[in-house]
C-alpha positions in Angstrom: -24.1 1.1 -45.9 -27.7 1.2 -45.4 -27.9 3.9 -43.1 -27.5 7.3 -45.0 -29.5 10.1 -43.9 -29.7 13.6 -45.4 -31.1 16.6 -43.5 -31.3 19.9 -44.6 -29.3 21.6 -41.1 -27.7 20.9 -37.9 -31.1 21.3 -36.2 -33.2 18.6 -38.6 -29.8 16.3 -37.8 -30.0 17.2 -33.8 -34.1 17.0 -33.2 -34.6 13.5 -36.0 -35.3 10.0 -34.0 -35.3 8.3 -37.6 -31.5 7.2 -36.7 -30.9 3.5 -35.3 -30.4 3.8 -31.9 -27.3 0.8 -32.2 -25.5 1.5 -34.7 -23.4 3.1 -37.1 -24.5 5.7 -39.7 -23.4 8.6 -42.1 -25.5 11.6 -42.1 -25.2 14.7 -44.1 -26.4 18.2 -42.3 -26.2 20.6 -45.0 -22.6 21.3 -43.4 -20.7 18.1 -42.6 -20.6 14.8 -43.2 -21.3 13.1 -39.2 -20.0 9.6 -39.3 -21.0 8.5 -35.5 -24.3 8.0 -35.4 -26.0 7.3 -32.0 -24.7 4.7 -29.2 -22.3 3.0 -31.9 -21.3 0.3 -30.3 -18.5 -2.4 -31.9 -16.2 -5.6 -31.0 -14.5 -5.9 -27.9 -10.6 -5.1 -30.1 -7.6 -3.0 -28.9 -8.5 -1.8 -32.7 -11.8 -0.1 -32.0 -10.7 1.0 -28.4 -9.9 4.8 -28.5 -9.5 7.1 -25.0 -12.7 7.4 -23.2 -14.4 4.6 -24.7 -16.9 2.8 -22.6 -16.6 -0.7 -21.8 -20.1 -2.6 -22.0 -21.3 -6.2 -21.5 -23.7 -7.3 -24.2 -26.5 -9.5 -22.7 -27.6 -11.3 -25.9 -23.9 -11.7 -27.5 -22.7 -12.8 -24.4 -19.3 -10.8 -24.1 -17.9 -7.3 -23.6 -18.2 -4.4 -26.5 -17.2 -0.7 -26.6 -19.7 1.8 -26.8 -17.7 5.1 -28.6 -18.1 7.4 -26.1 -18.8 10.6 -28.5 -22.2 8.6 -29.9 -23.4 8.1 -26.3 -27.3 8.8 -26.2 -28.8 8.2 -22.5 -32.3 8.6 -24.0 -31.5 5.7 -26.6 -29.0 3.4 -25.2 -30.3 0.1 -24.7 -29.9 -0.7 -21.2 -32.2 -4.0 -21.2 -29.7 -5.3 -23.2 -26.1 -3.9 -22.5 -24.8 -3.2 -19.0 -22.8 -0.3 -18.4 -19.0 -1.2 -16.7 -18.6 2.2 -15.7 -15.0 2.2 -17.1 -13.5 4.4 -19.9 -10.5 3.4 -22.1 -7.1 5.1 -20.9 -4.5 2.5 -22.0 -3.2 -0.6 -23.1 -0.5 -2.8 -21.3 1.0 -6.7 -21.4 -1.6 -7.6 -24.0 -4.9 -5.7 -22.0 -7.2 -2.8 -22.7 -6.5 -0.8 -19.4 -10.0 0.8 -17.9 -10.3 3.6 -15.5 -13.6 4.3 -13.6 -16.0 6.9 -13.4 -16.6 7.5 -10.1 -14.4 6.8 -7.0 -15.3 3.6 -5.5 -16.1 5.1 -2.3 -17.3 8.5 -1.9 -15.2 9.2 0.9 -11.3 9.6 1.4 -9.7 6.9 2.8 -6.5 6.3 4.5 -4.3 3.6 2.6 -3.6 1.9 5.9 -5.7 1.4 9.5 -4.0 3.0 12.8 -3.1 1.2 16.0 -6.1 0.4 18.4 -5.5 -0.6 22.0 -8.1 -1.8 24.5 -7.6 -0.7 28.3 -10.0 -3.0 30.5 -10.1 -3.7 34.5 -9.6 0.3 34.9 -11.1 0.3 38.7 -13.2 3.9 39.4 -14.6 3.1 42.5 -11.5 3.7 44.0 -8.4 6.6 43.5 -5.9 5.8 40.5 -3.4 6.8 38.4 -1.4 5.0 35.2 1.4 7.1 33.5 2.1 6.1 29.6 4.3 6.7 27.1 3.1 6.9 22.9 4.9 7.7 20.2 4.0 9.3 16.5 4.9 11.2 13.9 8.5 10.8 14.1 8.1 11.4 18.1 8.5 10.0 21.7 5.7 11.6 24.1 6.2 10.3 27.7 5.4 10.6 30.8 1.3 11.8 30.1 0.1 11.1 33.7 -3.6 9.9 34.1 -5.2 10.8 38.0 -8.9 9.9 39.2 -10.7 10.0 42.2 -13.3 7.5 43.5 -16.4 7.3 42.2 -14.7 9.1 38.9 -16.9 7.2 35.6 -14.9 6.1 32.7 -16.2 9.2 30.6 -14.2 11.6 32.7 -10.9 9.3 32.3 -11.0 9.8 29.0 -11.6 13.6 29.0 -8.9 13.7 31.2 -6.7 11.7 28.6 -7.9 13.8 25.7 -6.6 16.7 27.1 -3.4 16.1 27.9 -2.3 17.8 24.9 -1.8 14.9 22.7 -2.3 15.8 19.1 -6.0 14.8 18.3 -4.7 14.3 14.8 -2.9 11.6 15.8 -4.0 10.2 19.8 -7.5 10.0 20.7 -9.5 7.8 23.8 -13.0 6.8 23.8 -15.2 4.5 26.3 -15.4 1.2 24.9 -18.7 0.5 23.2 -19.5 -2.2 25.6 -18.6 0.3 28.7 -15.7 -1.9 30.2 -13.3 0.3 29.6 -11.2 2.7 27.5 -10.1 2.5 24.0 -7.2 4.3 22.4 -5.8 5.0 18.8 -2.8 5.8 17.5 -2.5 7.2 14.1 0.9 8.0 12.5 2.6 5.8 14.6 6.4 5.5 12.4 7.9 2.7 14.4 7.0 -1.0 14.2 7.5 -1.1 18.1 3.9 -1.5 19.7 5.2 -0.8 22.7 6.5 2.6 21.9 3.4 3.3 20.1 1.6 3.0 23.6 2.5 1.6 27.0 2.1 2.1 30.5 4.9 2.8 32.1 3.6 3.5 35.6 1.0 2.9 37.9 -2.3 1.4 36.5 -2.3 -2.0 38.7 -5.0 -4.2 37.2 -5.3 -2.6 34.2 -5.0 -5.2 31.0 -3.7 -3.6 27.5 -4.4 -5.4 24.9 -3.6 -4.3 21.1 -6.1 -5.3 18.6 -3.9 -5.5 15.4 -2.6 -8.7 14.5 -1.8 -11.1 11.3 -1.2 -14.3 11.4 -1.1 -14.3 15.0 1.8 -11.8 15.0 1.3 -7.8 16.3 1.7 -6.0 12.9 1.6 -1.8 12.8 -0.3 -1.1 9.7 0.7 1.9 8.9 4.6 1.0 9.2 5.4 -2.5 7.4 6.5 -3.2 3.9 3.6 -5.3 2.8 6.0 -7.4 0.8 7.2 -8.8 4.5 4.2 -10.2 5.6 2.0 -10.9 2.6 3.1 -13.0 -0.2 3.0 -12.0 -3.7 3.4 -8.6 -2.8 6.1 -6.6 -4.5 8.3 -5.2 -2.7 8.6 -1.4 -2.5 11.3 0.5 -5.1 11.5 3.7 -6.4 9.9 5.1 -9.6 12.6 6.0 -12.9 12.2 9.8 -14.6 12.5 10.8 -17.9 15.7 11.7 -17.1 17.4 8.7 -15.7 17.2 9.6 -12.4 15.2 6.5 -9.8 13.7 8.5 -7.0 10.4 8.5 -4.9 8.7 10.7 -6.8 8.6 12.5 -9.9 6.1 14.6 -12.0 2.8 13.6 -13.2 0.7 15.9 -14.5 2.5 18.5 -16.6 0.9 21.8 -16.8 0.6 21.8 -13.2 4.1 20.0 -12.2 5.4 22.7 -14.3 3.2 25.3 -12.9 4.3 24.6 -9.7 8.0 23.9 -9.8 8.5 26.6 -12.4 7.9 29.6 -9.1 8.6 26.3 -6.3 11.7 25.1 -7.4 14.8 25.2 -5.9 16.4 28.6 -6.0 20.0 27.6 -6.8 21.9 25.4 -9.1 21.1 22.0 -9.0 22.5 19.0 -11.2 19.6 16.2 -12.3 20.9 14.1 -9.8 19.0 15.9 -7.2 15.5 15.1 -6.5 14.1 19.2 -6.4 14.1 20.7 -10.0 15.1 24.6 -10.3 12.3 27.1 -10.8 12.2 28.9 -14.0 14.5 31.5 -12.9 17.3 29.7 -11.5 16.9 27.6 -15.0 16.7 30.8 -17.0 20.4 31.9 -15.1 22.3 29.4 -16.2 22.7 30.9 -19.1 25.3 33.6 -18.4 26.8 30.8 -16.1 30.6 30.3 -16.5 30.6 26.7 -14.7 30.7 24.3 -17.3 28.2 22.0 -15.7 25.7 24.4 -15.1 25.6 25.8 -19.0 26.3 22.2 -20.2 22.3 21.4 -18.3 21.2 24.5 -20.0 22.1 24.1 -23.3 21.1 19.8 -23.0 17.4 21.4 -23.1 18.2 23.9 -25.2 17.1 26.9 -23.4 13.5 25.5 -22.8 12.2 25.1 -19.2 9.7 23.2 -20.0 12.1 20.8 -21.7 13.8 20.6 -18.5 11.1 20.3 -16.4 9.9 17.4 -18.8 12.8 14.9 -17.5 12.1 14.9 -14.3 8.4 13.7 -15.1 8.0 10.1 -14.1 8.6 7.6 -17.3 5.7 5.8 -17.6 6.9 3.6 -20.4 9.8 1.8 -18.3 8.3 2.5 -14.7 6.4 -1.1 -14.6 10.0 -2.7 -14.9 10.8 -0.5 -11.8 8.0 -1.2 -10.0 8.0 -4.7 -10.7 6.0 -7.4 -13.0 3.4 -7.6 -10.5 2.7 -4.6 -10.3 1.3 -4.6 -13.8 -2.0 -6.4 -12.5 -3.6 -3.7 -9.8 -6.4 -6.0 -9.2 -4.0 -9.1 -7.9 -2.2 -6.4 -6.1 -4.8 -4.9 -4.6 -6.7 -8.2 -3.3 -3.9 -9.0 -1.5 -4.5 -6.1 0.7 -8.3 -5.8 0.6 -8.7 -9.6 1.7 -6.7 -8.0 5.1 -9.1 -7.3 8.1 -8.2 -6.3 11.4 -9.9 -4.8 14.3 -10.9 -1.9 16.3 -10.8 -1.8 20.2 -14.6 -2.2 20.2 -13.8 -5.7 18.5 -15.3 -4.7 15.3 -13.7 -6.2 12.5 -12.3 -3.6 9.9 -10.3 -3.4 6.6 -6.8 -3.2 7.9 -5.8 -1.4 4.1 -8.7 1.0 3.7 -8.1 2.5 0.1 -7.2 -1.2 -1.4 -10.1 -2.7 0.2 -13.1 0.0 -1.2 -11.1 -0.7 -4.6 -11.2 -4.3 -4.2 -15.2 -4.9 -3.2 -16.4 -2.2 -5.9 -18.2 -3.7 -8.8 -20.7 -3.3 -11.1 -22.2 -6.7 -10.0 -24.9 -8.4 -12.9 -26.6 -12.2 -12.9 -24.0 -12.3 -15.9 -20.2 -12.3 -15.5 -19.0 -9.3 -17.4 -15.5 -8.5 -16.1 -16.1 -5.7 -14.2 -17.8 -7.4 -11.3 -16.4 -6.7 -7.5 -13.1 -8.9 -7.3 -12.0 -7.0 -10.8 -11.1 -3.8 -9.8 -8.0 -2.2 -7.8 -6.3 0.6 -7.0 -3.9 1.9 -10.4 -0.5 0.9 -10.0 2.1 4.0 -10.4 2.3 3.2 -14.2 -1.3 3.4 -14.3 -1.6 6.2 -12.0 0.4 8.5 -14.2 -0.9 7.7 -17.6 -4.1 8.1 -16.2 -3.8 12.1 -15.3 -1.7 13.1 -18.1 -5.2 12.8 -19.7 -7.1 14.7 -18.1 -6.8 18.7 -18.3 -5.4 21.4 -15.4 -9.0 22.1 -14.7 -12.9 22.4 -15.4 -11.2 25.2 -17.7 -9.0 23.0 -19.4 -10.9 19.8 -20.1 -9.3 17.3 -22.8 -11.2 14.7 -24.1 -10.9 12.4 -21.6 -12.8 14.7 -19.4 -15.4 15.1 -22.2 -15.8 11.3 -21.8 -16.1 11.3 -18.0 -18.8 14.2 -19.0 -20.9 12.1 -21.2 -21.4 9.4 -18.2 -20.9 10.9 -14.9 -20.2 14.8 -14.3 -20.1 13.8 -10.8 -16.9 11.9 -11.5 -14.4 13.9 -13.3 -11.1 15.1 -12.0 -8.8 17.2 -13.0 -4.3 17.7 -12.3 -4.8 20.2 -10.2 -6.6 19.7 -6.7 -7.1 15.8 -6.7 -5.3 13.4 -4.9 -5.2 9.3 -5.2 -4.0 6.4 -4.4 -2.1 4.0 -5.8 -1.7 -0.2 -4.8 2.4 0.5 -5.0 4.0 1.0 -1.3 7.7 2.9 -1.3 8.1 2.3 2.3 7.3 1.0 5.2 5.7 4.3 6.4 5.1 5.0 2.3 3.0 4.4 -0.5 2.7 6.1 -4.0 0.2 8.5 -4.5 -1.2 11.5 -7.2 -0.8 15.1 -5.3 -2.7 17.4 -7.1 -1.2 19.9 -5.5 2.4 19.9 -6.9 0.8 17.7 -10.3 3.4 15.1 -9.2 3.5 11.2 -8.7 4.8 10.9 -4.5 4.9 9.1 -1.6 2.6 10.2 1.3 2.3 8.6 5.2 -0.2 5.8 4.9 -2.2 7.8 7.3 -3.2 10.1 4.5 -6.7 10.0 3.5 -7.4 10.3 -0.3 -9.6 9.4 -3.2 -9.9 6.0 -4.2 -10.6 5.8 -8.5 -10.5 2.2 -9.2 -9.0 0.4 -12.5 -9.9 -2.4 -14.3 -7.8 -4.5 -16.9 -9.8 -6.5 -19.1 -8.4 -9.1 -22.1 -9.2 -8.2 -25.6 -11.5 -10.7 -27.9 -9.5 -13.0 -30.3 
């Protein structure tokens, strides 16, 4: 190798510029021998890919490399000639590097699936009136909300009067309709496919037209409660995810120092066998040592004593949890399309991602006059195999990075995340009312209403060079 260098201390090393910017060397410090040089970059191989890697797009080769992510010099990387596909190394899976971005593709939360919008026109104020309507969400019926105005009443004071009927604003909200022709209402949380129920009038309102702004196909579809599978082809449908320990469940744990954190006070205070979805706390565990049930010492002794081994099988197995999930469900960007290609529309007629999270994946990029892989169209939300392999790299906390948090470091600060506190989507649905998220506030893979408004980290998968 031609580049040696010899310094006589860690400072000559850290303040010489007589290194080559791209690639490799060995360098001696008076301490150490330092084999990774500055902004080493090498073939695009599942060989030279190690976590937190960089994934880059060499202009003058003309195909992807990987920058190792410990040699990473901002002042000397050559931009003018490699572009940057803000995604870091976290796995490999049928026959592709797996790649996990840096940065969310959209700064803000977003809900997984649009609520119901309804469009009230022909609503007559120069004269007295009253409508009475029914709604219906989160789990329940809310009738008979009566709606009175007197003549010359404007639209703005209809809705006021709507808005405080006592409705939960979380979940029922009226607005005057951009173009002022009438009223507009939303519905989030809905939990029933019946449009109807969601919102009706059920008395009065003579001459008033509702019209309900969601449809597919031609067909009234509630976002937020359909299994995609149903109404758009070559989704998978929804299934459970496996644990360590046999058991296939909607949920299971994730990230381990928390998921054990949690559960190990949390759990469930009596005996329970591994057929139950809630795990024992520590104590409980700890108890069933003096037990004289045979089952209950028989689960001790299977994990010899140790919590934490217990706590261990009820983490989701990542290994096998693609072959739950389905095949499909291995390629996040195919899965996600499906759902960010989805519009609908609000009941000021503006046309809006019916699948919020999928469709901020699905249109972020890091776009080039080059193809480079990691263009918009490449990305999607991780799928629940993904998802889980992804945070078991990453430490509890800004106290407890790992490397792959070192990596995320290196390249954007801004971006890291941690087990405990962040939450994410995935493009994998359990239910109708369902889909598979990261709770960083149990450390646990789970389904959550797709109301819920979290972070959206999108995923790349890219094919190795032959």
């Amino acid at each position: 190798m031609a580049n040696l260098f010899l310094y006589k201390n860690k400072a000559g090393y850290n303040s010489a510029t007589d290194r080559p910017a791209q690639q490799s060397s060995v360098s001696y410090d008076g301490q150490e021998t330092i084999v990774d040089g500055k902004n080493v970059i090498l073939p695009f191989k599942p060989a030279n890919a190690q976590m937190g890697d960089m994934v880059v797009y060499d202009t003058i080769d003309n195909c992807r490399k990987i920058l190792k992510w410990k040699t990473y010099h901002a002042g000397t990387f050559d931009s003018s000639r490699y572009i940057m596909g803000k995604a870091l190394y976290f796995g490999a899976q049928n026959g592709k590097g797996i790649w996990a971005g840096i940065e969310n593709a959209v700064s803000a939360s977003k809900m997984w699936a649009e609520k119901c919008y309804f469009r009230l026109t022909g609503i007559n104020v120069s004269a007295a009136g009253s409508f009475t309507f029914k709604t219906y969400y989160s789990w329940a019926s809310h009738p008979d909300n009566v709606v009175s105005w007197d003549a010359g009443a404007t639209l703005a004071s209809i809705v006021a009067t709507i808005n405080g009927l006592g409705l939960s604003a979380s979940y029922f909200k009226a607005a005057v309709l951009a173009d002022g022709t009438g009223i507009g209402i939303w519905v989030n949380y809905p939990t029933t496919d019946n449009v109807s129920a969601i919102f009706s009038i059920t008395a009065g309102g003579e001459g008033i037209n509702v019209e309900y702004m969601n449809k597919y196909n031609g067909q009234d579809v509630v976002w937020q409660y359909v299994t995609t599978s149903t109404i758009i082809p070559g989704r998978t449908p929804a299934k459970n995810v496996l644990r360590r320990n046999g058991l296939s469940t909607y949920w299971g744990g994730g990230h381990f120092a928390k998921f054990v954190d949690y559960y190990g006070t949390n759990g469930k205070a009596e005996y329970a066998p591994e057929t139950s979805n809630d795990p024992m706390n520590r104590a409980t565990f700890n108890a069933l040592a003096e037990s004289l049930v045979e089952a209950e010492k028989a689960l001790y002794d299977k994990y010899n004593g140790s919590y934490e081994e217990y706590i261990e099988g009820a983490m989701v197995l990542c290994d096998t949890a693609r072959d739950i999930m389905g095949v499909s469900y291995d390629d996040a960007s195919y899965q996600t399309a499906l759902l960010g290609q989805v519009m609908t529309k609000d009941y000021d007629n503006n046309v809006i991602p019916a699948f919020p999270a999928a469709y901020y994946a699905h249109i972020y990029g890091v776009n080039a006059a080059v193809p480079t892989g990691f263009e918009t169209g490449k990305w999607g939300l991780p799928t629940t195999y993904q998802m889980v392999k992804l945070i078991e790299l990453v430490g509890l906390n800004a106290n407890n990075k790992t490397d792959f948090n070192r990596a995320i470091d290196k390249f954007n600060a801004a971006g890291n995340f941690y087990g405990s506190g962040y939450y994410f989507w995935t493009c994998a649905e359990y239910s109708a009312g369902g889909s598979f998220n990261y709770g960083g506030d149990y450390g646990f893979l789970y389904i959550d209403p797709k109301y819920g408004t979290y972070s959206v980290r999108p995923v790349l998968a890219l094919e190795w060079d032959a």
